[in-house]
N, C-alpha and C positions, 0 to 999 in steps of 0.2 A: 443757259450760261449767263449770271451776270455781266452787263453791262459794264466795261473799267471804268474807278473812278475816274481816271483824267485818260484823254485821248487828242493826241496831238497829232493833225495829217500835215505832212508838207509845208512845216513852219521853217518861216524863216524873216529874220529880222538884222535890217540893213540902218544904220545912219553914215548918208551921203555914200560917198562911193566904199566905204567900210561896213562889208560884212559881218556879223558876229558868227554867224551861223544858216546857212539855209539846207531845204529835203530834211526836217524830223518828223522822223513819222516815229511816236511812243503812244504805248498803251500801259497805265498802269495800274496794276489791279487793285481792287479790295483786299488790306490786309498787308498787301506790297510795303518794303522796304527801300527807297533808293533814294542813292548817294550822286548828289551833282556837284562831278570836283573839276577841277579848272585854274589857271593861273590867273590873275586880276585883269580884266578886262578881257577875258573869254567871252562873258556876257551870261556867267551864273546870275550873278542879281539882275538881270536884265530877261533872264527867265522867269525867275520871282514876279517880277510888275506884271510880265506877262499875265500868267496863272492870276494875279490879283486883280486883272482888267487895268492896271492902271497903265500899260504900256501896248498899242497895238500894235500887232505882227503886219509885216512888207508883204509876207504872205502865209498864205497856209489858214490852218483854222484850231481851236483849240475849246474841249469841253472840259468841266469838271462837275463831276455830281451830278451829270446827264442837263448841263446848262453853260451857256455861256459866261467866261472869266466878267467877274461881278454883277452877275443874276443869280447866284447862291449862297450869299453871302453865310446866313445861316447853317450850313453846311462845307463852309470851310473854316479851318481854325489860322490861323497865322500867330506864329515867334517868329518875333524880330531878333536881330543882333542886340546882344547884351552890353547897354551903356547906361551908366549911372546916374541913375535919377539926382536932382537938386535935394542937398540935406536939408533943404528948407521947403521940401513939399510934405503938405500933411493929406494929399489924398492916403487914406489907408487901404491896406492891402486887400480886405472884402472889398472895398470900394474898384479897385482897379479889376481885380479878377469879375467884377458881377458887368464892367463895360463890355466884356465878351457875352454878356445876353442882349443889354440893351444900349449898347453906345452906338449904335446907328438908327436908333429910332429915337421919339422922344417918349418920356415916360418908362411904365412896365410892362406896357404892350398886355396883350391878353394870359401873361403867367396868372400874374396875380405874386402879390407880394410875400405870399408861404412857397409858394413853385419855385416864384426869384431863391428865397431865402436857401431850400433847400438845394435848388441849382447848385449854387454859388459854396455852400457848406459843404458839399460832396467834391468839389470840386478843388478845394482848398485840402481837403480830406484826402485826395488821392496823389499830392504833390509831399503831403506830411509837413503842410506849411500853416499849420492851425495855434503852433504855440503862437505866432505873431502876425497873423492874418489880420491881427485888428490894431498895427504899429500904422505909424506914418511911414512909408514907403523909401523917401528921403532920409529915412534914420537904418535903415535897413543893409544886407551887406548885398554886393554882387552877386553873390549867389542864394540870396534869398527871392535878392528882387527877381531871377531869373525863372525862381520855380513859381513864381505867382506870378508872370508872362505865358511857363505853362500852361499854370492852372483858367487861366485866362480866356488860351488857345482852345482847353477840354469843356471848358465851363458850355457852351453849346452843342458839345457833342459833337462831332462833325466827319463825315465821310471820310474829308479827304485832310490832312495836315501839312501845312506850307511851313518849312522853317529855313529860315534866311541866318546860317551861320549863326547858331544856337550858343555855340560852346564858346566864341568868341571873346580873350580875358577871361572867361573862365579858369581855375585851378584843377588841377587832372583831375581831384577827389570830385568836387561842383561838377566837372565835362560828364565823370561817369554816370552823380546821380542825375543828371537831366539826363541824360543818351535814355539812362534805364527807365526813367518817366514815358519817355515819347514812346517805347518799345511795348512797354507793358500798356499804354490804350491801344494802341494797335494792335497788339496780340488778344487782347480784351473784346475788342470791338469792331474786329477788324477796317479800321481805319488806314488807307493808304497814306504812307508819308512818303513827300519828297525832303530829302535833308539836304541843302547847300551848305557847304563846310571845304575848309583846309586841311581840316584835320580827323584823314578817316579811321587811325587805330580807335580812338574814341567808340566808334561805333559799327569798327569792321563785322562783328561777330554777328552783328544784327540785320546788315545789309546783306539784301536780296540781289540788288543788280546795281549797277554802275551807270550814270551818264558825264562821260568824260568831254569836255567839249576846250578845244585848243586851235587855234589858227583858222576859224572857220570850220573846222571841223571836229568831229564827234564821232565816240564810238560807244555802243550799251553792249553792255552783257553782265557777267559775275562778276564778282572783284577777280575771281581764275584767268576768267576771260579776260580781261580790261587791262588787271596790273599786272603786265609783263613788259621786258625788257624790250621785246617785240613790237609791239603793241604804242606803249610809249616813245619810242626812238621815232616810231613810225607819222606817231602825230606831232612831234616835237619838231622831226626834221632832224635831229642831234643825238646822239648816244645817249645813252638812259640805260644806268642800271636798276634794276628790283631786285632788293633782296630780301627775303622772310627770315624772319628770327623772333622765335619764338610767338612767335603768331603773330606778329607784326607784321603791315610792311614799311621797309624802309628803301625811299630813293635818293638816287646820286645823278648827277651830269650837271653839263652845263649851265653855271646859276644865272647866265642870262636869261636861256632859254625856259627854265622851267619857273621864274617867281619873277615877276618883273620891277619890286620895292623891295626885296629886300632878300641880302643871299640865302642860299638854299644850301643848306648841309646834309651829312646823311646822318637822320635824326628819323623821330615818329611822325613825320609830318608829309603833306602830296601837298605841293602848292600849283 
């Protein structure tokens, strides 16, 4: 039986006497799908630094790629949140996507500059961002720059995929073709992604399991399992409705409770 990409025992991560979360025990696999939803300052992006080494756990321990969070860098990919570049940057778009081979070294490292080249051109190739892979990046729209941050994340190939609220400003059309990007290496390669997001219709069809994390606490399972009426009230503390329509879900309650910047309607959105 393989080894999971990422395997988390008894994490838990505390500043000062505030909890965000402790006892996670996750395992997830090669190929896996999952969605980490949460209202602001759950401590989804605080999950993120984790898995990136850049934030250590209070306790617990956590691997990825059968290595400690930033001793595999080359086997993990990371998208950030989508924020618009300076229209006065002219790095171009090969330029930014080939930093996911070698922006942590210096040089070309042992590719060699036809490996670099083809890297980086397949890679660009697999986002469908080749009419303008060679634009200044700053001249470029939201959702272009967003598929050559993909392409960025693929350009190494990588076990396991981190994505920190992908879709973020995104347009629905833009949310769906990145969602279908990230879905089709994973299904390709099978690559485990974890996807941090607000918004999971985007990419309900394609998630595997759920990590729902709210007051200190947390629940995994399916999205069956997870988004229910049940389920939510339960980690909320407050009434929570779920309701499905047409393959959606959509929630309702209390908008203190469930978004803590800004109200919550019943719309396509889990905040």
């Amino acid at each position: 039986m393989a080894e999971p990409a990422v395997e988390i025992r008894g994490a838990g991560l505390s500043f000062g006497t505030r909890t965000l979360w402790s006892g996670l025990d996750l395992d997830v696999e090669p190929g896996e799908f999952l969605a980490v939803l949460g209202p602001n300052g759950s401590g989804k992006t605080s999950l993120m630094k984790v898995l990136l080494g850049l934030q250590p756990l209070s306790s617990g321990s956590v691997r990825l790629a059968g290595a400690r969070p930033g001793e595999a860098n080359e086997r993990i990919g990371y998208i950030p949140q989508q924020r618009a570049m300076q229209e006065g940057l002219t790095l171009r778009g090969t330029d930014l996507v080939g930093l996911g081979l070698d922006g942590h070294r210096w040089g070309i490292g042992l590719r060699g500059i036809g490996e670099r080249r083809r890297r980086v051109a397949a890679a660009i190739a697999s986002v469908g961002a080749e009419s303008y892979a060679k634009s200044p990046v700053g001249r470029l729209s939201g959702g272009e720059q967003q598929r050559l941050r993909v392409a960025q994340a693929l350009v190494g190939e990588p076990d396991v995929l981190l994505c920190d609220e992908p879709l973020l400003s995104l347009d629905l059309a833009h949310q769906r073709a990145v969602s279908e990007l990230i879905d089709a290496r994973r299904r390709r390669a099978n690559t485990a992604v974890l996807f941090v997001t607000h918004e999971l219709n985007p990419i309900l069809s394609f998630v595997d399991r759920v990590l729902y994390l709210v007051n200190g606490q947390f629940r995994i399972g399916t999205p069956d399992e997870v988004m229910t009426s049940e389920t939510l009230s339960e980690l909320y503390r407050t009434k929570v409705e779920v309701i499905r329509i047409g393959g959606q879900i959509h929630i309702a309650g209390a908008q203190s409770a469930l978004c803590e910047d800004e109200p919550h309607h019943l719309e396509a959105r889990v905040s």
